[in-house]
N, C-alpha and C positions, 0 to 999 in steps of 0.2 A: 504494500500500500504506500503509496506517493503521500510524505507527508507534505504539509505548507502550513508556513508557519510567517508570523508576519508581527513583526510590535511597532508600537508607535509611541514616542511621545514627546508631551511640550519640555519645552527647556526655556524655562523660565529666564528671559532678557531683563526687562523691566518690567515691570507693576503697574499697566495702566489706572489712572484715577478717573473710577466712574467707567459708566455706560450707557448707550443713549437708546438703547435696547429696549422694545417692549417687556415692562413687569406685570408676571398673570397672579392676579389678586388671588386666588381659590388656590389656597397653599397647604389644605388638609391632606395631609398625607392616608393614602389607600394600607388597610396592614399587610403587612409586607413581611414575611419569614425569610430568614435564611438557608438557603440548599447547600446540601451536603456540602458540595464543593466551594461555595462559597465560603461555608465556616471553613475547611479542611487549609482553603488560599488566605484566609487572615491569620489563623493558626499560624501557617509556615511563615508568612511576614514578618510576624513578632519576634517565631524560634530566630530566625537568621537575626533579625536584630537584633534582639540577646547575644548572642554569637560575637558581634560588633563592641559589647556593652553599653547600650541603648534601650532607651524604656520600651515598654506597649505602647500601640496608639491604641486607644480605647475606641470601640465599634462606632461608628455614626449612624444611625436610622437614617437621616437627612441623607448623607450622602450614601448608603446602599442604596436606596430609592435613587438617588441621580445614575448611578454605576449603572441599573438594573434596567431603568429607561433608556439611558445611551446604548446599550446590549441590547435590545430589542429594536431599537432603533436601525444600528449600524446593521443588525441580521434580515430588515425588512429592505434596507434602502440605501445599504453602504455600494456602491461601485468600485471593486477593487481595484480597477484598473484607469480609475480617475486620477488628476491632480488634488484632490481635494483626500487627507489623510484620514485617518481613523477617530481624530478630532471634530472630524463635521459631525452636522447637525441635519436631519434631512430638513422639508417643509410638509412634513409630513403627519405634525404633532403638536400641541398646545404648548411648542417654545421657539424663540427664534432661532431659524434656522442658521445656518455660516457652511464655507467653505473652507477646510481649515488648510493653510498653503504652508510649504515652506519659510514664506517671509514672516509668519508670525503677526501677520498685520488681523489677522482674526481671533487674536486670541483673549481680549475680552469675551466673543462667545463664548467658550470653555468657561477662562472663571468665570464670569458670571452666573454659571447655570445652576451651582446651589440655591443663591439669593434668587434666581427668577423663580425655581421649580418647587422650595420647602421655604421655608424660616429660617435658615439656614444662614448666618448671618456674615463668613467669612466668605473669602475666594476660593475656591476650588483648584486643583493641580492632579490632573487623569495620566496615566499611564493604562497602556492599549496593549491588548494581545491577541492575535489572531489565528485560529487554526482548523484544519479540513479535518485532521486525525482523530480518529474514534479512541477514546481511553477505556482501559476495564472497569475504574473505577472512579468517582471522587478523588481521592485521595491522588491517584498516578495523573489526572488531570492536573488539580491543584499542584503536585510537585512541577512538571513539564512546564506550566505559568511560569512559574516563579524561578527554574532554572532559565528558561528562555530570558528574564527581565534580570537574573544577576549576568548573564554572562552579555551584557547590554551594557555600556559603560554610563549613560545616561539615564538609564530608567534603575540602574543598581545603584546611583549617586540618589535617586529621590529617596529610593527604600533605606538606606541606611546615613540620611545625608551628611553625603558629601560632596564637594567641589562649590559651587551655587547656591545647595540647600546645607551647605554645615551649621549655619545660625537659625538655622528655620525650628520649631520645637512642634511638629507635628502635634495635634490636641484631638486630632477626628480620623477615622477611615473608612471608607468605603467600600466596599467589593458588591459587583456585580457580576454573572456569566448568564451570557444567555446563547442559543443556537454556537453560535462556533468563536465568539468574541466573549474576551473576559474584560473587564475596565476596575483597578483601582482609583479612587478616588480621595486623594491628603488635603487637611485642611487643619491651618494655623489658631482656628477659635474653634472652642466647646459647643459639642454641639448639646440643646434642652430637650431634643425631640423624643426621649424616654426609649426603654431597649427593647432589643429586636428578639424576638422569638426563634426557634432552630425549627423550618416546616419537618411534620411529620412524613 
C-alpha cells in the first residue's frame, strides 16, 4: 500500500493586530467527545514533552472543537493539489473562508479562528497532518502523527518550543482527526470552556 503523507504548518513571523474578518455571534459550542485517537495524539504530545522537561498543555474544548471543524472541513473540501495549504479554510461553512499561501499574508485567518468559532479568547497556532494510510489502531495512528511532526523541524519547534516558540508558554490544546487529516491546535490563554468527555 502506497503511503502519502503530507504536514503542514504556520511559522509564526509576526502577530498581526486584529482582524477585519467577519465574527459569528452563536459561539455555543455543540458537545463534542474525544476519539480514541484523538486522546491517544495528546497523550503522546505531552509524553514527548516531558521527555524535553516541559509541562502539559492542559486539553482545550474550545480548540478541539476548532481542530475537529478544520478536519472535517479540509476532508470535504481540501484540494491537495492546490496552492492554497492545509491552513485554508473552504466557503463552505459558518466561518470565513482564506486561502492559506506560502506568503503568510493569510494568516490572521488561522489565528483568528478560535475567537471567531468558540469564546475562545486567544490566537490560535494549527499544525496539519495528512494521510491516505489505513492504521490498525488509534494508538499506531496517533504515534505515525506525531513521529511524522517530530521529525519536521518546524512543526517539532511548536510541540516542544523551540527556535520562535521558546518564550511562548502554551496554556491550551487542541486535537482534532477527522477522515485522513489530523490538526493540533496551541494556544497562549486559558481556555473556560469546561472538559471534554472521552466518546464511548
Amino acid at each position: 500500500m502506497i503511503r502519502v503523507i503530507a504536514v503542514s504548518l504556520l511559522i509564526l513571523l509576526f502577530a498581526g493586530k486584529g482582524s477585519s474578518q467577519q465574527v459569528i455571534n452563536a459561539k455555543l459550542l455543540p458537545e463534542t467527545c474525544l476519539t480514541q485517537t484523538e486522546l491517544e495524539l495528546y497523550k503522546l504530545i505531552n509524553e514527548y514533552r516531558a521527555t524535553k522537561g516541559l509541562p502539559a498543555i492542559k486539553l482545550s474544548t474550545s480548540l478541539c472543537f476548532v481542530a475537529r471543524i478544520h478536519a472535517e472541513d479540509q476532508t470535504e473540501n481540501q484540494k491537495n493539489d492546490s496552492h492554497c495549504n492545509l491552513h485554508s479554510w473552504s466557503d463552505k461553512g459558518h466561518w470565513s473562508p482564506c486561502c492559506y499561501t506560502p506568503d503568510h499574508k493569510e494568516a490572521a485567518c488561522m489565528w483568528d479562528k478560535p475567537r471567531e468559532l468558540t469564546n475562545y479568547q486567544g490566537k490560535g497556532y494549527e499544525i496539519s497532518f495528512y494521510t491516505t494510510y489505513k492504521y490498525d489502531s488509534p494508538a499506531a495512528y496517533a504515534k505515525e502523527i506525531l513521529e511524522g511532526w517530530k521529525h519536521s523541524s518546524g512543526h517539532n519547534s511548536v510541540i516542544i518550543n523551540q527556535d520562535i516558540w521558546k518564550a511562548v508558554n502554551w496554556q491550551a490544546m487542541g486535537v482534532g482527526v477527522y477522515g485522513e487529516y489530523s490538526n493540533v491546535w496551541f494556544g497562549e490563554e486559558i481556555d473556560t470552556a469546561g472538559e471534554l468527555r472521552v466518546c464511548e
